[in-house]
N, C-alpha and C positions, 0 to 999 in steps of 0.2 A: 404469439411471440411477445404479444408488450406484454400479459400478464407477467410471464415467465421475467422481462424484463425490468418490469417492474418490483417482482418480487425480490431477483437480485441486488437490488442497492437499495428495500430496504434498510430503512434504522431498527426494525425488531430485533430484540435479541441481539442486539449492540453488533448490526452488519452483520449475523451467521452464515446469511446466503454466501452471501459477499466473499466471505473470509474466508467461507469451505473452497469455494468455488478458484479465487485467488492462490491457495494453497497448494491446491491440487493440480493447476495447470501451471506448466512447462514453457520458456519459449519465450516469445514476446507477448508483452501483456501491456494494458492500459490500466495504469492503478486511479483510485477515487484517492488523491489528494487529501482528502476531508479528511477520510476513516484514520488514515494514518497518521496525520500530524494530529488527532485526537488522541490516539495511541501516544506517538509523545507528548504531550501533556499529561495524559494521565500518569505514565512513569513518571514524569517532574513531581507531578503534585505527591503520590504518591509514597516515592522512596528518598529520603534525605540524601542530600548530596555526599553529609560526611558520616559516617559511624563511629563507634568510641574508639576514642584518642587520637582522633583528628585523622584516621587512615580514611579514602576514596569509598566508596560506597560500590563493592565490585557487583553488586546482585542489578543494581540502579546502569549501571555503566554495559553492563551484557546484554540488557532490555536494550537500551539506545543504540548499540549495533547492532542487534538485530532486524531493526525497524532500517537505521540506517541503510545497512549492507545490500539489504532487500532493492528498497530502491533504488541504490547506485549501481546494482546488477543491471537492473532494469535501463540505463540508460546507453548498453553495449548491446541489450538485446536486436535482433533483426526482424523487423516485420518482413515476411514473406507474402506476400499481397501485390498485386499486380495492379500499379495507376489505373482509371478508367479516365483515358486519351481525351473522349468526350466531355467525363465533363469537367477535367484541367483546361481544353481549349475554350470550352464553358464559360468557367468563372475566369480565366485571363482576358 
């Protein structure tokens, strides 16, 4: 299990475990922060904000909501998981 775990968030291959993995599943999910606010960065650096004659950069602007959207879904998701009583009584 750690290998497996491990191999998931690698940085190889710029997150592919990761990414596959994220993509593919449904639901509630716990995202790596990292990967993705790297993701936006990279768009910034990447795509000029303006194109010619001053119009909005719409290729630059479809990347940032996708990355956006992604994670503000993620914040109505429902983890289905059941407390373990124990050890909430635990660490209170």
């Amino acid at each position: 299990i750690w290998n497996e775990m491990t191999e998931l968030v690698s940085s190889k291959g710029n997150y592919c475990a990761y990414r596959k993995a994220f993509g593919e599943s449904e639901g509630f999910k716990i995202p790596i922060l990292g990967v993705h606010l790297k993701d936006l960065i990279a768009v910034h650096v990447v795509f000029p904000d303006w194109v010619e004659n001053g119009k909005v950069n719409i290729v630059k602007m479809q990347q940032l909501y996708l990355t956006f959207n992604e994670l503000v879904s993620l914040q109505s998701a429902v983890a289905q998981v059941e407390p373990n009583m124990d050890l909430i009584y635990l660490l209170t």
